[in-house]
PQR file with spaces between the fields and no chain letter, atoms N, CA, C, O and H, PARSE charges and radii, in Angstrom:
ATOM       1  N    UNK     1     -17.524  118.874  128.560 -0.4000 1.5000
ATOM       2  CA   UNK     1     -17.370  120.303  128.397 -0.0000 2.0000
ATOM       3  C    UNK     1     -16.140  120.576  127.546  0.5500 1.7000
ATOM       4  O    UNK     1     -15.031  120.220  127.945 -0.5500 1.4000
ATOM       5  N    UNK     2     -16.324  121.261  126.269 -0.4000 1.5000
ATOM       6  CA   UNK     2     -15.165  121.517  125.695 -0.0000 2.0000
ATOM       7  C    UNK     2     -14.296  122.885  125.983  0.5500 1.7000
ATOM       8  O    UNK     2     -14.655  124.062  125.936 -0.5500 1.4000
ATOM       9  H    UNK     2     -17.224  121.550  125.945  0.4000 1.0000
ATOM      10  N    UNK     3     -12.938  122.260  126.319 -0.4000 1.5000
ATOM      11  CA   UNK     3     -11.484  123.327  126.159 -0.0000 2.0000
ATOM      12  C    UNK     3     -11.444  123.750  125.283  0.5500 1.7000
ATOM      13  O    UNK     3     -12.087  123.447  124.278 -0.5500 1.4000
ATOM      14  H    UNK     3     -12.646  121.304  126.358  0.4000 1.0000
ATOM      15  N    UNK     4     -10.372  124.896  125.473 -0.4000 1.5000
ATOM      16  CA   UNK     4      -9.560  125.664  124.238 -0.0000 2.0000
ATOM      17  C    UNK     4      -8.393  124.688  124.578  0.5500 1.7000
ATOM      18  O    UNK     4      -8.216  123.903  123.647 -0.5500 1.4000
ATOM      19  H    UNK     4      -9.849  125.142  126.290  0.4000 1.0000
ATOM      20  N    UNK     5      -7.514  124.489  125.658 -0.4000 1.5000
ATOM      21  CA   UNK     5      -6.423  123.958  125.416 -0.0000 2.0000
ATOM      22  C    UNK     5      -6.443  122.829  127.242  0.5500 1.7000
ATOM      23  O    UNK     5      -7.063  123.014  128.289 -0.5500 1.4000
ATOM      24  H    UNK     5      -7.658  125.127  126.415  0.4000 1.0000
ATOM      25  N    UNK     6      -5.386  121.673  126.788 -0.4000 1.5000
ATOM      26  CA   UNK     6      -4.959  121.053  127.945 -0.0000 2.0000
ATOM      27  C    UNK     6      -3.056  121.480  128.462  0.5500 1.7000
ATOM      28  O    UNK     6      -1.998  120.951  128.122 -0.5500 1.4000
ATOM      29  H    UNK     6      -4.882  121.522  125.937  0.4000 1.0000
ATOM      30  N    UNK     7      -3.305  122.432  129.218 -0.4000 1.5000
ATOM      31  CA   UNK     7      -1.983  122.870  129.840 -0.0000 2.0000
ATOM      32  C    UNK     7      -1.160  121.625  130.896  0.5500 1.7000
ATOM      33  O    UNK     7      -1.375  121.210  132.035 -0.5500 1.4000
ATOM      34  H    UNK     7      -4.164  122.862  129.494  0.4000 1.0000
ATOM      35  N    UNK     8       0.140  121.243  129.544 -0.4000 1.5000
ATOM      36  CA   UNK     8       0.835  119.953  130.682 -0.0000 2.0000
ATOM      37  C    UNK     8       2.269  120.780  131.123  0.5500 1.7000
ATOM      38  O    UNK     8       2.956  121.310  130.251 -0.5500 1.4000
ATOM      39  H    UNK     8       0.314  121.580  128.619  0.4000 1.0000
ATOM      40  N    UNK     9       2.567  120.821  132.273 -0.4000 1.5000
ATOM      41  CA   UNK     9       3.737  121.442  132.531 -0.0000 2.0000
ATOM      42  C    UNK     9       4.840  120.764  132.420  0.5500 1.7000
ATOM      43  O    UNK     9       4.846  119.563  132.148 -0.5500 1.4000
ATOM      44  H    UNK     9       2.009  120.390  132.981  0.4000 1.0000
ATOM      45  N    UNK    10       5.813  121.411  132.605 -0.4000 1.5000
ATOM      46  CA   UNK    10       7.257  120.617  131.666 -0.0000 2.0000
ATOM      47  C    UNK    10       7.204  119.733  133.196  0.5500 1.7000
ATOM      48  O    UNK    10       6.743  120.012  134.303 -0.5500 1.4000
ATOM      49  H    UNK    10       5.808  122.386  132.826  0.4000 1.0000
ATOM      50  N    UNK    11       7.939  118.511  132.620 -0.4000 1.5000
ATOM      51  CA   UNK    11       8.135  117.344  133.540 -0.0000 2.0000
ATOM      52  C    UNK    11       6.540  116.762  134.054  0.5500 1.7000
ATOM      53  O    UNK    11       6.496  116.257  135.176 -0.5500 1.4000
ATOM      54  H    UNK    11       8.313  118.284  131.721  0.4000 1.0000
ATOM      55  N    UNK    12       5.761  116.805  133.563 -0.4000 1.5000
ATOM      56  CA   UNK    12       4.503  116.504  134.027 -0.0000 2.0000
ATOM      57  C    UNK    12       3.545  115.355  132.631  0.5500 1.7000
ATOM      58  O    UNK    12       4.020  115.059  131.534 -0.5500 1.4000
ATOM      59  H    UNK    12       5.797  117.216  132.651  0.4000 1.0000
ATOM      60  N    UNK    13       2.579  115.060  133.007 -0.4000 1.5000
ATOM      61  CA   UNK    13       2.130  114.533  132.136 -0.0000 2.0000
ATOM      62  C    UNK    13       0.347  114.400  132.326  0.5500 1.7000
ATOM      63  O    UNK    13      -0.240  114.458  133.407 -0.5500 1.4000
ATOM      64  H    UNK    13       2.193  115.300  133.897  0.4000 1.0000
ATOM      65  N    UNK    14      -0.105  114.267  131.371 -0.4000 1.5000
ATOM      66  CA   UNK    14      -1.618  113.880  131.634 -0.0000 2.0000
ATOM      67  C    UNK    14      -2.358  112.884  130.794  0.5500 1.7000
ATOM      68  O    UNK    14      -1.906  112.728  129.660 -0.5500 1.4000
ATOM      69  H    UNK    14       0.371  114.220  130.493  0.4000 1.0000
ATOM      70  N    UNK    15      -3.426  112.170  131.139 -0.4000 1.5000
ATOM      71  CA   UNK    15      -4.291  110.793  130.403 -0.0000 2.0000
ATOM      72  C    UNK    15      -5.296  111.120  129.681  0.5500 1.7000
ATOM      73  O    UNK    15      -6.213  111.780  130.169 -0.5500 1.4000
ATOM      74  H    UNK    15      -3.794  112.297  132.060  0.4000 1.0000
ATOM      75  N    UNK    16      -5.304  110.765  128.544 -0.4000 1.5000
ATOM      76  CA   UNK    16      -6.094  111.274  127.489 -0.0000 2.0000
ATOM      77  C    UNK    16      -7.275  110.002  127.724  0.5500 1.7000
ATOM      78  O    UNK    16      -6.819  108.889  127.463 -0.5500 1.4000
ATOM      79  H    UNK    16      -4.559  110.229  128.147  0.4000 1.0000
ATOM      80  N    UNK    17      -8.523  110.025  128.116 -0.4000 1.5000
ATOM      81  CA   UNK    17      -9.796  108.539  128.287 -0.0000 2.0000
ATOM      82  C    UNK    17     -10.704  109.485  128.142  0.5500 1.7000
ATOM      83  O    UNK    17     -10.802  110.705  128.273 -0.5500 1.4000
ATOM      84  H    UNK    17      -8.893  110.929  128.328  0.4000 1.0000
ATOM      85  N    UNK    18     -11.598  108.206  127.711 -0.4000 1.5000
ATOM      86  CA   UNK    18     -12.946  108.743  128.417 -0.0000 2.0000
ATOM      87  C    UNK    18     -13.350  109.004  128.916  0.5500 1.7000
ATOM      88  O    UNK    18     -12.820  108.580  129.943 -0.5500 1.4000
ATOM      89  H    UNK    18     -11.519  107.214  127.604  0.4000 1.0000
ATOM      90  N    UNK    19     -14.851  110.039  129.418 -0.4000 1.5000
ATOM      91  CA   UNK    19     -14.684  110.397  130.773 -0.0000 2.0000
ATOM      92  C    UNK    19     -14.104  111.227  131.396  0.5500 1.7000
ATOM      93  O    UNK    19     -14.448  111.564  132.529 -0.5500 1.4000
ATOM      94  H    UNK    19     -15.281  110.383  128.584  0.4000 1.0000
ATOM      95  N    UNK    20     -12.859  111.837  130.607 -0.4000 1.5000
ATOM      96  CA   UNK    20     -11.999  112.456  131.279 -0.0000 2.0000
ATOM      97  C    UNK    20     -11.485  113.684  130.023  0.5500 1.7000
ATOM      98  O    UNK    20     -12.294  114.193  129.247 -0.5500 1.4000
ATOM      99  H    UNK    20     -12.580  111.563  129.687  0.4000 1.0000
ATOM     100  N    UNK    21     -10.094  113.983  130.031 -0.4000 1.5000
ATOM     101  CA   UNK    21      -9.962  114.369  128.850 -0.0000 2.0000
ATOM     102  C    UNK    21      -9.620  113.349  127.481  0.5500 1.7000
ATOM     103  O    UNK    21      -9.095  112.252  127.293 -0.5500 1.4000
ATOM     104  H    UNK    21      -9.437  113.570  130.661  0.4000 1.0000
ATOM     105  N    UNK    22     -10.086  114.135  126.886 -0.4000 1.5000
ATOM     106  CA   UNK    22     -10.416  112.905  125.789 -0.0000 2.0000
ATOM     107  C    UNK    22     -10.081  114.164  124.198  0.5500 1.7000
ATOM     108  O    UNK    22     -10.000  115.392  124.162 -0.5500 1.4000
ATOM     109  H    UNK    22     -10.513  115.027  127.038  0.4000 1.0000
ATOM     110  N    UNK    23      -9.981  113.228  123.232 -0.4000 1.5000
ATOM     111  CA   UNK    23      -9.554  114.261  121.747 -0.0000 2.0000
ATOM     112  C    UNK    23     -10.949  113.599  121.119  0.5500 1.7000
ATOM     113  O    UNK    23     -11.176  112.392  121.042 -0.5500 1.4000
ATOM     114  H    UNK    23     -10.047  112.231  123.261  0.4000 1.0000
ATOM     115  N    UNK    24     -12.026  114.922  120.592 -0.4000 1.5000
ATOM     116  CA   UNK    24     -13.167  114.329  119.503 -0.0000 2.0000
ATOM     117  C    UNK    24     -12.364  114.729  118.078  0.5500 1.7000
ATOM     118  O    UNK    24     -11.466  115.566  117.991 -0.5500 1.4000
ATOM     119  H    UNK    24     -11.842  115.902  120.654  0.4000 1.0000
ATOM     120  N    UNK    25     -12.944  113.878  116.937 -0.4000 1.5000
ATOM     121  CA   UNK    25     -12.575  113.943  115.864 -0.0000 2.0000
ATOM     122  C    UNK    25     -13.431  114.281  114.971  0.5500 1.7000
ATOM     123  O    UNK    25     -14.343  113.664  114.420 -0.5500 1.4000
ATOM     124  H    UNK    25     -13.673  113.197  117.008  0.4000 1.0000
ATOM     125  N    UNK    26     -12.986  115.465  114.878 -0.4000 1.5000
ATOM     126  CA   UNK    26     -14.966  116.265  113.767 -0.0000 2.0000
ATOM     127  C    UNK    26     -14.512  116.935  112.684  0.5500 1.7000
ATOM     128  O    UNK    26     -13.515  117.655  112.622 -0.5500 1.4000
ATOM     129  H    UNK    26     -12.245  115.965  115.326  0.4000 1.0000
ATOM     130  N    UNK    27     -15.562  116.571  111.530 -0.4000 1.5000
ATOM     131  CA   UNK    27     -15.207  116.860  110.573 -0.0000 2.0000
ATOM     132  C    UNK    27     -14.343  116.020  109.382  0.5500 1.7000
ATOM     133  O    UNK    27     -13.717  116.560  108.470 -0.5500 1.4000
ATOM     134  H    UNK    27     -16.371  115.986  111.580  0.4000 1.0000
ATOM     135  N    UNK    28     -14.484  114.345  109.655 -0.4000 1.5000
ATOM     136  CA   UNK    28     -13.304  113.824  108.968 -0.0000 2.0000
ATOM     137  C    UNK    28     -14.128  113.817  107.434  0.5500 1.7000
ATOM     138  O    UNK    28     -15.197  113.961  106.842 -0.5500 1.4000
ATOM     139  H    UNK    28     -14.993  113.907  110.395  0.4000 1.0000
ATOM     140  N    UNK    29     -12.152  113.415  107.310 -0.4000 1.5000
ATOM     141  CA   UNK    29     -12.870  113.523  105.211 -0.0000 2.0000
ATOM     142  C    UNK    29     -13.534  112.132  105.201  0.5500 1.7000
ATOM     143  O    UNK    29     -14.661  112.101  104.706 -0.5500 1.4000
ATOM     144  H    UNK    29     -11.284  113.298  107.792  0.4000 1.0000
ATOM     145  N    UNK    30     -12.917  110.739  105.762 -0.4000 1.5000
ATOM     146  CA   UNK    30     -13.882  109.668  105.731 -0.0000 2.0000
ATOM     147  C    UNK    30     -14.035  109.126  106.565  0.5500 1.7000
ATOM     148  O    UNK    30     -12.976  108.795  107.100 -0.5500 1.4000
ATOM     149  H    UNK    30     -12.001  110.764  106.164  0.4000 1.0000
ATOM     150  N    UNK    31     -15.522  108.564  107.400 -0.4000 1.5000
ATOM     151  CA   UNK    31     -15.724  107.846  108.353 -0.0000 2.0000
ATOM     152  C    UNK    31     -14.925  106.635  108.934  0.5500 1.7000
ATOM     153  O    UNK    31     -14.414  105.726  108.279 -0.5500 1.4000
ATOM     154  H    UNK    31     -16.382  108.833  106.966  0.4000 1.0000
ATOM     155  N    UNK    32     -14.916  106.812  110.407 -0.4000 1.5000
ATOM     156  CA   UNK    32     -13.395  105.716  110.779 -0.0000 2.0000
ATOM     157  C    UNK    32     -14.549  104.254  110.732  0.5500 1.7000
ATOM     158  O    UNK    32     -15.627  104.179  111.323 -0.5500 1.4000
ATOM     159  H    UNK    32     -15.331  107.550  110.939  0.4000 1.0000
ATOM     160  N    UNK    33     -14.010  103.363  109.978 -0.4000 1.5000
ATOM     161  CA   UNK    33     -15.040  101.996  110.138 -0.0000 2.0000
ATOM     162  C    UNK    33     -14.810  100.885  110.832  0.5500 1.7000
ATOM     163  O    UNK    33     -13.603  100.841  111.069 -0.5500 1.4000
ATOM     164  H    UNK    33     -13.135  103.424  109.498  0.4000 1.0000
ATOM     165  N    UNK    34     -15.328  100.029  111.245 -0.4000 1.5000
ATOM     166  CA   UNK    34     -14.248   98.988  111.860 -0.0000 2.0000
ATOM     167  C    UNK    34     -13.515   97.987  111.408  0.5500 1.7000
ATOM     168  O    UNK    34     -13.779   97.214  110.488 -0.5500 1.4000
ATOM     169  H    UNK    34     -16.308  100.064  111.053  0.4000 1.0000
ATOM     170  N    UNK    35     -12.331   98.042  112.273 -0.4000 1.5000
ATOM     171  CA   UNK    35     -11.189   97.218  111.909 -0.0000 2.0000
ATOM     172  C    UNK    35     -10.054   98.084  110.903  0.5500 1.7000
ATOM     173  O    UNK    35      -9.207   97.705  110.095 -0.5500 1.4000
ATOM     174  H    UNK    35     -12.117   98.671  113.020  0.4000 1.0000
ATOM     175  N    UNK    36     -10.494   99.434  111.390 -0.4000 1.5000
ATOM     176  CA   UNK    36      -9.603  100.218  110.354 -0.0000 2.0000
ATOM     177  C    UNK    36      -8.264  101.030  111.127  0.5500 1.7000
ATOM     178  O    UNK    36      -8.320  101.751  112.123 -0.5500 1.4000
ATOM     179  H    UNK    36     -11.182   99.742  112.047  0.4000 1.0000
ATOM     180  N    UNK    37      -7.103  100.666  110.344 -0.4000 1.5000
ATOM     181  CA   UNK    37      -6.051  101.784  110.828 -0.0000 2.0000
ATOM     182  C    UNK    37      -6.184  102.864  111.183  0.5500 1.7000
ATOM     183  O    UNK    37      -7.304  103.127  110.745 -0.5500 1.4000
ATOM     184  H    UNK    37      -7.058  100.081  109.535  0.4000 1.0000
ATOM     185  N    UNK    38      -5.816  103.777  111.715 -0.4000 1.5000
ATOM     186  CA   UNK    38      -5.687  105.143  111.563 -0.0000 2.0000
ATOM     187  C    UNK    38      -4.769  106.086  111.902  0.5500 1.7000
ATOM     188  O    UNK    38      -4.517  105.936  113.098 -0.5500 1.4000
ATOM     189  H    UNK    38      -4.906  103.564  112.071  0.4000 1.0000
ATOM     190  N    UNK    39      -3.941  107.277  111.285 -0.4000 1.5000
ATOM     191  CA   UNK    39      -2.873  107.862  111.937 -0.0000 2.0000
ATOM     192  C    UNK    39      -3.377  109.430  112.074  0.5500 1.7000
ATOM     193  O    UNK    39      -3.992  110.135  111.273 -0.5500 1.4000
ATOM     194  H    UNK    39      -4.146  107.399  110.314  0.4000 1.0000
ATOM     195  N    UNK    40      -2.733  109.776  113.780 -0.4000 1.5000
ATOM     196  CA   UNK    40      -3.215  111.388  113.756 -0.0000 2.0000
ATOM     197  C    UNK    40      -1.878  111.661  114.242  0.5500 1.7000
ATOM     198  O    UNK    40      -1.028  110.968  114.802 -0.5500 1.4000
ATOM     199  H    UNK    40      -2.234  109.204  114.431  0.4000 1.0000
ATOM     200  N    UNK    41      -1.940  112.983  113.834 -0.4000 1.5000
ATOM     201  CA   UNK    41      -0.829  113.973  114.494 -0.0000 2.0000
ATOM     202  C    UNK    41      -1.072  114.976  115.552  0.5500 1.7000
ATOM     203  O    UNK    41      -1.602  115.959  115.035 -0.5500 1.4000
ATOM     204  H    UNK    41      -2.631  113.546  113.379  0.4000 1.0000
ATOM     205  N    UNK    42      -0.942  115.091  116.512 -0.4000 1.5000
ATOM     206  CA   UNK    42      -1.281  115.618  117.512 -0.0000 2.0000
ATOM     207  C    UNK    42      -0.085  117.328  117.392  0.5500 1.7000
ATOM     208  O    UNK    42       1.043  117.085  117.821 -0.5500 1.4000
ATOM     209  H    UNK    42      -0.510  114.292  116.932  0.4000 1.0000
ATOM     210  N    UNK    43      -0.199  118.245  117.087 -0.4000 1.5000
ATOM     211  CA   UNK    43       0.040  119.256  117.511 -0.0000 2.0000
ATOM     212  C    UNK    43       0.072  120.422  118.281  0.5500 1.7000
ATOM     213  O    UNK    43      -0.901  121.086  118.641 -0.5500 1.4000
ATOM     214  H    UNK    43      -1.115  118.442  116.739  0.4000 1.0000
ATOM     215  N    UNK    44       1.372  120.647  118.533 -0.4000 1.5000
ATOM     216  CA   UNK    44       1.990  121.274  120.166 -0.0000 2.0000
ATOM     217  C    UNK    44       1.793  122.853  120.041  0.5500 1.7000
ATOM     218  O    UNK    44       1.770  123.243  118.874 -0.5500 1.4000
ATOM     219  H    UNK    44       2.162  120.108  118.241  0.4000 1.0000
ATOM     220  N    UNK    45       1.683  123.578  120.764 -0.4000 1.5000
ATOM     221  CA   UNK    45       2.242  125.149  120.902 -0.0000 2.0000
ATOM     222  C    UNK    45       3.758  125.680  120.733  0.5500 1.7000
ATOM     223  O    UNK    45       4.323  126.739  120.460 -0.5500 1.4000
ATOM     224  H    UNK    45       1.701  123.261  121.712  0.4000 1.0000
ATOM     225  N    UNK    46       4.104  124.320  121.055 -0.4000 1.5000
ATOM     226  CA   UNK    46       5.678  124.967  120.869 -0.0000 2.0000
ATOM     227  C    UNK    46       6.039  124.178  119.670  0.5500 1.7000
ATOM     228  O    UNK    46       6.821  123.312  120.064 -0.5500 1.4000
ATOM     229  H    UNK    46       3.645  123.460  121.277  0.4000 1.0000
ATOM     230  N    UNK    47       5.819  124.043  118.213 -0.4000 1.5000
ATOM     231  CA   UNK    47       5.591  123.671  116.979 -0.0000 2.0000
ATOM     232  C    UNK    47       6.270  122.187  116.565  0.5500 1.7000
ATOM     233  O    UNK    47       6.876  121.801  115.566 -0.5500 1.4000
ATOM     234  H    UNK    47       5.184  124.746  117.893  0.4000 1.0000
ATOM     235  N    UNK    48       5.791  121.417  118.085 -0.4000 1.5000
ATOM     236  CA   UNK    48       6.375  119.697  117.930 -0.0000 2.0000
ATOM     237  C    UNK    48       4.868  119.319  117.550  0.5500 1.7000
ATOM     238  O    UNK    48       3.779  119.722  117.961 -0.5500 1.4000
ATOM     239  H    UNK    48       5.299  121.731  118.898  0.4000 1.0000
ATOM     240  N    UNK    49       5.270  118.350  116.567 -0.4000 1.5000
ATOM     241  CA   UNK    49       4.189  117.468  116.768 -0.0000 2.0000
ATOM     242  C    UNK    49       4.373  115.508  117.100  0.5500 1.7000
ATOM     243  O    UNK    49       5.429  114.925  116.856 -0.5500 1.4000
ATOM     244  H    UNK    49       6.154  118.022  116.234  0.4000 1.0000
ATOM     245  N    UNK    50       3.542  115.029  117.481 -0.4000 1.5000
ATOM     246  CA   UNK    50       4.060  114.133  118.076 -0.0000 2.0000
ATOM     247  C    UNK    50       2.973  112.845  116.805  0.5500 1.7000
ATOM     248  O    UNK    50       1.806  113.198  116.631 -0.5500 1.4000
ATOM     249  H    UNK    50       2.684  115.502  117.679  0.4000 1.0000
ATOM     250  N    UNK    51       3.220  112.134  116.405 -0.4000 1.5000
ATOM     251  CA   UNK    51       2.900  111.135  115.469 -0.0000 2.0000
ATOM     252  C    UNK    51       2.221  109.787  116.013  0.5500 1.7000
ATOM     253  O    UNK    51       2.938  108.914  116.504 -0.5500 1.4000
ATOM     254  H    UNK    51       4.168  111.847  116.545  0.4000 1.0000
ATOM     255  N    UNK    52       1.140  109.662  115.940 -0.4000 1.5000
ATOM     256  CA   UNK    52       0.343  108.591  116.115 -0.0000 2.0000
ATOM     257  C    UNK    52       0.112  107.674  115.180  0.5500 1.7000
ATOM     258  O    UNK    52      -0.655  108.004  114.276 -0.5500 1.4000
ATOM     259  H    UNK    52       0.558  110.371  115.542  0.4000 1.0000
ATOM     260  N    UNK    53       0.712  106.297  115.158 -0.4000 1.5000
ATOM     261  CA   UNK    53       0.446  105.706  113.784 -0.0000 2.0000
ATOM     262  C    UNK    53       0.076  104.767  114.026  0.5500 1.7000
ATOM     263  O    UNK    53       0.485  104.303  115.090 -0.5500 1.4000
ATOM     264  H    UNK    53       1.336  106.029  115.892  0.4000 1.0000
ATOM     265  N    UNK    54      -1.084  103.771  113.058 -0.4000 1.5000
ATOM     266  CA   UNK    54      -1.826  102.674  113.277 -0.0000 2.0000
ATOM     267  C    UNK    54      -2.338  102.344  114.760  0.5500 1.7000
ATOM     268  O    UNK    54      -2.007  101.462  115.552 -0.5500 1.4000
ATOM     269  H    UNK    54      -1.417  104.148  112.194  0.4000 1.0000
ATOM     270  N    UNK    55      -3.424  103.556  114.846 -0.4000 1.5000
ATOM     271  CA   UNK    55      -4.188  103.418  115.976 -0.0000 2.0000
ATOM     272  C    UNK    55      -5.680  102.423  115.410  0.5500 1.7000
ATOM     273  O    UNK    55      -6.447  102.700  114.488 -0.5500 1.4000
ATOM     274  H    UNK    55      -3.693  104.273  114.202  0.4000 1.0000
ATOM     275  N    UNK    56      -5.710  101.179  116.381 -0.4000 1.5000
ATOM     276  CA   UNK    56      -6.590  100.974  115.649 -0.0000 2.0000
ATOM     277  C    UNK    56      -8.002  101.396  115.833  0.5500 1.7000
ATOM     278  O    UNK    56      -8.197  102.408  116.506 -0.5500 1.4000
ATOM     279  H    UNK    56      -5.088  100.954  117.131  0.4000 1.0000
ATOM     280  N    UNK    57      -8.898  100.829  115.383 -0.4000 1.5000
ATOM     281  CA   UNK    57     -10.703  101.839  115.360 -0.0000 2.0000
ATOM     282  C    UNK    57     -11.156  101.182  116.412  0.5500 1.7000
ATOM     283  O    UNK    57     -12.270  101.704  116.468 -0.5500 1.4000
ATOM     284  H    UNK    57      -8.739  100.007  114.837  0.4000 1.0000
ATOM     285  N    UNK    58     -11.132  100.356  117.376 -0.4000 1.5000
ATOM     286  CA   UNK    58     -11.625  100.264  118.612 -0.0000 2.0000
ATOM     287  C    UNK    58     -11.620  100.573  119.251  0.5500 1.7000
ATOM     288  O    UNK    58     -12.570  100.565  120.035 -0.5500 1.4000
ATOM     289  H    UNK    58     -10.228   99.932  117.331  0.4000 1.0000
ATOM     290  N    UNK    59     -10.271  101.229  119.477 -0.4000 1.5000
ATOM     291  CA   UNK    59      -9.400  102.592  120.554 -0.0000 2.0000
ATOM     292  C    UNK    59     -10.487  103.433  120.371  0.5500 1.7000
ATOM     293  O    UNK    59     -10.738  104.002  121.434 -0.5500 1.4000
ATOM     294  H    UNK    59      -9.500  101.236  118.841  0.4000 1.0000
ATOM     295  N    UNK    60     -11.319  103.788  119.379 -0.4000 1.5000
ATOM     296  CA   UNK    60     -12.584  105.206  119.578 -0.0000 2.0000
ATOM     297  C    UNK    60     -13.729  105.030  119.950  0.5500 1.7000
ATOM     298  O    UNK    60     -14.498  105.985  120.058 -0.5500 1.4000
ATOM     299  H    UNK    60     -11.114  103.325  118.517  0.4000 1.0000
């Protein structure tokens, strides 16, 4: 079922899986293939963003 948003309260935290809450990726400019790098940026409400780098394509 898709959110508008996942509310984490300060000092708190939550698990991003399958199954559970999870981030879909729609719309990319090129298909993730395997064995491929990938970097996302995850952006905040309060205008942090937090940097994901060399995730690899099995993680999806």
């Amino acid at each position: 079922q898709k959110i508008p948003e996942i509310i984490i309260k300060a000092h708190s935290s939550t698990e991003l899986k399958s199954g559970g809450y999870h981030i879909m990726l729609l719309k990319l400019k090129k298909p993730i293939i395997k064995d491929m790098k990938v970097n996302l940026d995850l952006k905040f409400n309060n205008h942090k963003t937090i940097e994901l780098k060399n995730i690899d394509s099995k993680e999806f």
